[in-house]
C-alpha positions as CSV (number, residue, x, y, z in Angstrom):
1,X,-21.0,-11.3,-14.0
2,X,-22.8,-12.7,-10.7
3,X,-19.6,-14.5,-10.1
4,X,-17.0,-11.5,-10.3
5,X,-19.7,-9.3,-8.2
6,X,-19.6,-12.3,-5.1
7,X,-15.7,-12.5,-5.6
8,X,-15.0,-8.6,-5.4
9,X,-17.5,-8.4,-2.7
10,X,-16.1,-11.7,-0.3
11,X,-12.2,-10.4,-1.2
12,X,-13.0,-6.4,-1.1
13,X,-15.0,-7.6,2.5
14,X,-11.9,-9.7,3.8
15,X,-9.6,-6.6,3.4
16,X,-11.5,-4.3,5.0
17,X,-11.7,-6.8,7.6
18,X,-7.8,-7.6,7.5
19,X,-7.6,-3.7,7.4
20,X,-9.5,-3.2,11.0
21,X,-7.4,-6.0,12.6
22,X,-4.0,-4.6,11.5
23,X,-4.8,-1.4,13.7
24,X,-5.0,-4.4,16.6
25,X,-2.5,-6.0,15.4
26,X,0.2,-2.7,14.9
27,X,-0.7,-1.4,18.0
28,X,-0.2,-5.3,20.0
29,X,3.3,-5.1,18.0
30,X,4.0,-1.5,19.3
31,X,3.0,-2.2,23.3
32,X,5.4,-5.4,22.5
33,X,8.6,-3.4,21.1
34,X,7.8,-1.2,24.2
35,X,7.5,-3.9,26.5
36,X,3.8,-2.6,28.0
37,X,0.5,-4.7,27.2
38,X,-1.5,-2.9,24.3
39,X,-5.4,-3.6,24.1
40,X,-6.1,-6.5,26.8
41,X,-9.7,-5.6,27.7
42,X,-12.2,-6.0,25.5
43,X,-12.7,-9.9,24.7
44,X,-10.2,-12.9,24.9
45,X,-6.0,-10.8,25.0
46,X,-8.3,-7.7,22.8
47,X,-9.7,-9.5,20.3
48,X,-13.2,-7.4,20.0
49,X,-11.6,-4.3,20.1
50,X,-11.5,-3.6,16.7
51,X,-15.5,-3.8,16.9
52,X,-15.9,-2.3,20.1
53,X,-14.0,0.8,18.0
54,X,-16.0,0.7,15.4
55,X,-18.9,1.0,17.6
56,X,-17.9,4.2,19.2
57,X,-16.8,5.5,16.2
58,X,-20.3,5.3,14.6
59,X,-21.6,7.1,17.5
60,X,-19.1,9.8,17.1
61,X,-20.4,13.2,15.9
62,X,-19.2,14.6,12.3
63,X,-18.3,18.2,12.7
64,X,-17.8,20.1,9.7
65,X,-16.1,22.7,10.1
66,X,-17.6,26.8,8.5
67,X,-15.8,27.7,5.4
68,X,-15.0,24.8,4.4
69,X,-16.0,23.4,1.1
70,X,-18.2,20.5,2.2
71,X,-19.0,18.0,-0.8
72,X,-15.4,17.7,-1.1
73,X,-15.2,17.6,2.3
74,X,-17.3,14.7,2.8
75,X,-16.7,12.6,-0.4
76,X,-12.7,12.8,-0.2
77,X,-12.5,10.3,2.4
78,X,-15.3,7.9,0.1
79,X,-12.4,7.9,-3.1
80,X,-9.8,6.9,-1.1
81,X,-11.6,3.9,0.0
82,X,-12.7,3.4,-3.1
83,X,-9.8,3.8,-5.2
84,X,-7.6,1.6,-2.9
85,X,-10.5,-0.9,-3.2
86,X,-9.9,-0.8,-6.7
87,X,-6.9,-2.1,-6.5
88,X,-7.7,-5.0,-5.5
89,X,-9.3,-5.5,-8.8
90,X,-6.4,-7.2,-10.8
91,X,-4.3,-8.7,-7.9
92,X,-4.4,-12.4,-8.5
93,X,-4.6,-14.5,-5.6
94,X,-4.6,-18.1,-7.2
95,X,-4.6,-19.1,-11.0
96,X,-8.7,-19.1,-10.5
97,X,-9.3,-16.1,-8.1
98,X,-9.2,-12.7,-8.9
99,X,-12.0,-9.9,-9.4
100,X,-11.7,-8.7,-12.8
101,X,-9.9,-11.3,-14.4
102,X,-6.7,-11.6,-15.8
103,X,-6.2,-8.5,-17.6
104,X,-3.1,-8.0,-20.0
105,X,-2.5,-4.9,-18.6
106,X,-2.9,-5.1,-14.8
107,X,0.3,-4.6,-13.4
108,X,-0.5,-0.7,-15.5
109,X,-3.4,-0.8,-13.5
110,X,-1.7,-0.4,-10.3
111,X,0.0,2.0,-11.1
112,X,-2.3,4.4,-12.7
113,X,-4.9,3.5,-10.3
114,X,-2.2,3.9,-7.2
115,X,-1.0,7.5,-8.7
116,X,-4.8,9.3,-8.7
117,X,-4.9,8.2,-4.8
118,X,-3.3,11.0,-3.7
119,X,-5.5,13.4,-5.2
120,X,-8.6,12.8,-3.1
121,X,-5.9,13.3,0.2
122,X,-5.1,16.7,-2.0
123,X,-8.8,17.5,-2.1
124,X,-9.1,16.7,1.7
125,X,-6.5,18.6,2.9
126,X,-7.8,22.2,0.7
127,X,-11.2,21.3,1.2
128,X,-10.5,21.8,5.3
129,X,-9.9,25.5,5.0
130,X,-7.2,24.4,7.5
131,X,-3.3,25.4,7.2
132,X,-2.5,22.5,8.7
133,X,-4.3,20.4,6.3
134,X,-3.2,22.1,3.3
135,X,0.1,21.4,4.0
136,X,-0.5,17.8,4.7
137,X,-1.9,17.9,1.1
138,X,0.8,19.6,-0.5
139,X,3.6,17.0,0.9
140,X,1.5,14.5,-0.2
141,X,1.7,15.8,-3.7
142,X,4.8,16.4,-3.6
143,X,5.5,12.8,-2.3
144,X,3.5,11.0,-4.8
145,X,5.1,12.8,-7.6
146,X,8.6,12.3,-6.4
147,X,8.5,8.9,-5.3
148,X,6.4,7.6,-8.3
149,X,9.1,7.7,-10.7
150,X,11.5,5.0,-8.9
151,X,8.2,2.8,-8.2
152,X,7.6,2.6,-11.9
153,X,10.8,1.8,-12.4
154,X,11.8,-0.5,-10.2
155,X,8.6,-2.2,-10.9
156,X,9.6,-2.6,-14.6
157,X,12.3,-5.1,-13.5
158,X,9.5,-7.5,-13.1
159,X,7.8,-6.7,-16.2
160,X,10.7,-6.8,-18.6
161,X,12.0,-10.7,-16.5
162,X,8.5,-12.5,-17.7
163,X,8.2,-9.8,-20.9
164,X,4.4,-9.3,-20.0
165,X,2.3,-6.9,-18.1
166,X,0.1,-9.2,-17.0
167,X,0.0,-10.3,-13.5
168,X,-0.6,-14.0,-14.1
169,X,1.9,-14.5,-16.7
170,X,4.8,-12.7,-14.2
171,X,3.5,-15.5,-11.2
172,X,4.0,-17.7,-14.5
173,X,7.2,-16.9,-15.1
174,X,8.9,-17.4,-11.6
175,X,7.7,-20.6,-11.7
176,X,10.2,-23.3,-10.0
177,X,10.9,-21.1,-7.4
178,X,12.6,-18.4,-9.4
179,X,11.5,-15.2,-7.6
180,X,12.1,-12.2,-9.1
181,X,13.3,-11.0,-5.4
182,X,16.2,-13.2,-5.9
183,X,16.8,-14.2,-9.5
184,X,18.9,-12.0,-11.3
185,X,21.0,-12.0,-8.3
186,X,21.5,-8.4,-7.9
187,X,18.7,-6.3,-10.2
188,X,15.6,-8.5,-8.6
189,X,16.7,-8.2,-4.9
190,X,17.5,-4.6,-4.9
191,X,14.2,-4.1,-7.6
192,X,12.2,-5.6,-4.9
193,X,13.7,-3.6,-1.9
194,X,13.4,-0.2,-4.1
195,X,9.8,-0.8,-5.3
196,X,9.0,-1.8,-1.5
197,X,10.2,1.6,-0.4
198,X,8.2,3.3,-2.7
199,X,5.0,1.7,-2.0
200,X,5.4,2.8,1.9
201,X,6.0,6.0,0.7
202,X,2.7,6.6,-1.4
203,X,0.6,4.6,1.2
204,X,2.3,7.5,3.8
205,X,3.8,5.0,5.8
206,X,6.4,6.0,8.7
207,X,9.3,6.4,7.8
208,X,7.7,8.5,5.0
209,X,4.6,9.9,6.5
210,X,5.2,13.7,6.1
211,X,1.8,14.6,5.5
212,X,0.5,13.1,8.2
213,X,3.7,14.2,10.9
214,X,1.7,14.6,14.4
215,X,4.3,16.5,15.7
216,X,4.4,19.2,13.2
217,X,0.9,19.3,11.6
218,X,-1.4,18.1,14.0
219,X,-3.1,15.1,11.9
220,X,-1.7,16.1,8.2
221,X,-4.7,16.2,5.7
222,X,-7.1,14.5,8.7
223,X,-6.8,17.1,10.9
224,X,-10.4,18.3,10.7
225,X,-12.2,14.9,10.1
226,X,-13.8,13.4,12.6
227,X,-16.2,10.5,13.2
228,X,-16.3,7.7,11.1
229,X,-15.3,10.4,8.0
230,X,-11.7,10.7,9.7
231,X,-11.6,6.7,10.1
232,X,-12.3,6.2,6.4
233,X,-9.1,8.0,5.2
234,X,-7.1,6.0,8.1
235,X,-8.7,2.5,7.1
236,X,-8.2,3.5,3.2
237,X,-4.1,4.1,4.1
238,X,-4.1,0.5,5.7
239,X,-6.0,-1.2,2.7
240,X,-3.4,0.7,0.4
241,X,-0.7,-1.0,2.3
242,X,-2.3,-4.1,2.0
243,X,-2.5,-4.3,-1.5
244,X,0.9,-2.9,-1.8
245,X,2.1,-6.5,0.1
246,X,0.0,-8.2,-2.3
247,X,1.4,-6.5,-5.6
248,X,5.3,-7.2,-4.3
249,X,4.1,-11.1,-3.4
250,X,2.8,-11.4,-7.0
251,X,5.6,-9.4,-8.7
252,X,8.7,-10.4,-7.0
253,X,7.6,-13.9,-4.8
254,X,5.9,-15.7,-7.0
255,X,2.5,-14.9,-6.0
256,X,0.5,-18.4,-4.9
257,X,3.1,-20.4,-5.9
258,X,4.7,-22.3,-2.6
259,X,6.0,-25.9,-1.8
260,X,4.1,-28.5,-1.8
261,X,1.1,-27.2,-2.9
262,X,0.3,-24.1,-5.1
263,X,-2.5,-22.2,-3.9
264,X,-4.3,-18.9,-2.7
265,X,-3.0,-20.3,1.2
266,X,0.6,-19.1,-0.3
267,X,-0.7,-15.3,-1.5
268,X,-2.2,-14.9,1.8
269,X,0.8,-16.3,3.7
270,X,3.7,-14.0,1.3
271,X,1.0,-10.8,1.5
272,X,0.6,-11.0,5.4
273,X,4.3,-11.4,5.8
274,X,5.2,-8.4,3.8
275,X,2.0,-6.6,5.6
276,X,3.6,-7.1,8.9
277,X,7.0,-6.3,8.1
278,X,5.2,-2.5,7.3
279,X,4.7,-2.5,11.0
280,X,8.0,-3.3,12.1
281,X,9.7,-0.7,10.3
282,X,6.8,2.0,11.6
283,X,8.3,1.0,15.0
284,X,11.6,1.0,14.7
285,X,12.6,3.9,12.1
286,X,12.4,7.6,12.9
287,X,10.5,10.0,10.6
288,X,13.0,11.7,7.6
289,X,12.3,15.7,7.3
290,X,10.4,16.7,4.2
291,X,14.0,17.5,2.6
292,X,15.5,14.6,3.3
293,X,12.7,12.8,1.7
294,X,13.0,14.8,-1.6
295,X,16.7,14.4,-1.6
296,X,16.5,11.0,-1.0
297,X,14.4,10.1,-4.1
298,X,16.0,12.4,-6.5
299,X,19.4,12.3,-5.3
300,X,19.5,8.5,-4.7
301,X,16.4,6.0,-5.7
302,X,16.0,7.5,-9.4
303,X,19.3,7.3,-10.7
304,X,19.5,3.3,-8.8
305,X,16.2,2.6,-10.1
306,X,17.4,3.6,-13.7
307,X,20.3,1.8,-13.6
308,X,18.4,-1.3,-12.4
309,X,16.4,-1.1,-15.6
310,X,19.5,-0.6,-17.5
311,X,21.0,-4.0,-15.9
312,X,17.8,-6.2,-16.2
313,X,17.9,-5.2,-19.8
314,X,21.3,-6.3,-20.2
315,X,20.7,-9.3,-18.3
316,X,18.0,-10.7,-20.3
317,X,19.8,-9.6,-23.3
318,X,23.5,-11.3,-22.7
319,X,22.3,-14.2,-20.5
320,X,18.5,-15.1,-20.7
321,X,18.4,-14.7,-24.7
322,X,22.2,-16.6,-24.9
């Protein structure tokens, strides 16, 4: 018990930690792509200025707004952190380290866990009393609902290759460097590329940030947070993304398996790649309209993602059971 309470505190404590240093990071990869310097002032090329933010922020003042209804309010922000945390929970990151274990059904986990995290952006965005905000909300549902459906199944493509919903056994079953990214051939890489997608799209990453779309509503569901409130939904968005790179490293890269040696080194390595390929497609992809968005998973990634199913199936049928 003592053990899984100082393991889900050091790992839960490093993401939060990889979480503040990614805005540094995204916005030294932005001033790059647009050939200007970013954050150079506080500490050695920026380095502090993650905590020199978080010490303004805490000085900020929370206003909350009249008419608004202000435990949900408050506590919205809270269970987004919290249920991203709790993610966290079942990703493995060696055969020895993980927070609760190796549970037969953690790769269910996710995805229950990953589908209630729009509901406390839902509750922020009606609890604002803000038009703005409520429409930020309602895209948001309407996002997580759409885009759900060809997460689940593209993620099943895993799940049916190692015949087991457990996170372990999937690493397990990609050992000798058969990744589920590239082996079947065809269902595994397009699997990975689909469930990718997906994952930016409930975390409300650009190019599928509606809810949040500056230009048209202000700050989306954030609009009237402020203080270190408002930073709490932003931070909880970047841990969701980080988790997101963690769950495609263990499902379709063989999690901490590597050459040479197999070890937690390799999770890190695959989760930060994947992590920092997030940013370069925030910087180099325009935002889809709302409509384009909903035709885009209904018209397009549902009927692929079904078929992908359909294939693995056939695969393991005809070529892995012959």
């Amino acid at each position: 018990m003592i053990a899984t309470l100082l393991t889900g505190i050091v790992l839960g404590s490093a993401a939060m930690g990889v979480a503040a240093y990614a805005i540094l990071w995204e916005r030294k990869f932005a001033a790059r792509m647009q050939s200007r310097p970013g954050p150079t002032e506080v500490g050695p090329f920026g380095l502090l200025q993650p905590i020199a933010d978080g010490v303004k922020l805490v000085q900020k003042e929370i206003i909350i707004p009249r008419a608004v209804s202000v435990f949900l309010f408050v506590v919205s922000p809270a269970l987004a952190a919290i249920g991203t945390l709790a993610l966290f929970a079942v990703v493995p990151w060696s055969d020895t380290i993980s927070v609760a274990g190796d549970l037969n059904v953690g790769v269910l986990w996710i995805f229950a866990v990953g589908s209630l995290l729009v509901l406390p952006h839902w509750m922020a965005g009606w609890a604002s009393n803000n038009k703005y905000a409520l429409l930020g909300a309602m895209r948001a549902a309407a996002q997580s609902i759409s885009y759900e459906i060809p997460l689940l199944l593209s993620g099943m493509v895993p799940i049916l290759l190692a015949g087991s919903f457990q996170m372990d056994e999937i690493v397990m079953a990609q050992e000798g460097y058969r990744w589920f990214a590239f082996w079947p051939p065809g269902p595994g890489f397009f699997a990975f590329v689909l469930f990718y997608m997906c994952s930016l799209a409930e975390a409300n990453r650009i190019p599928f940030d509606i809810p949040e779309a500056e230009s048209e509503l202000i700050g989306g569901v954030t609009t009237e947070h402020t203080g270190m409130i408002g930073v709490v939904i932003q931070l909880a968005e970047y841990l969701h993304t980080l988790v997101t790179a963690a769950v495609c490293a263990t499902l379709f890269f063989g999690g901490w398996e590597g050459p040479w040696a197999d070890g937690i080194h390799w999770m890190i390595i695959k989760t930060l790649f994947l992590f920092g390929v997030v940013f370069w497609i925030r910087w180099s992809w325009m935002r889809y309209r709302s409509d384009q968005l909903l035709k885009i998973c209904w018209h397009y990634l549902v009927p692929v993602s079904l078929a992908l199913v359909a294939v693995t199936a056939l695969w393991i049928r005809l070529v892995e059971g012959a």
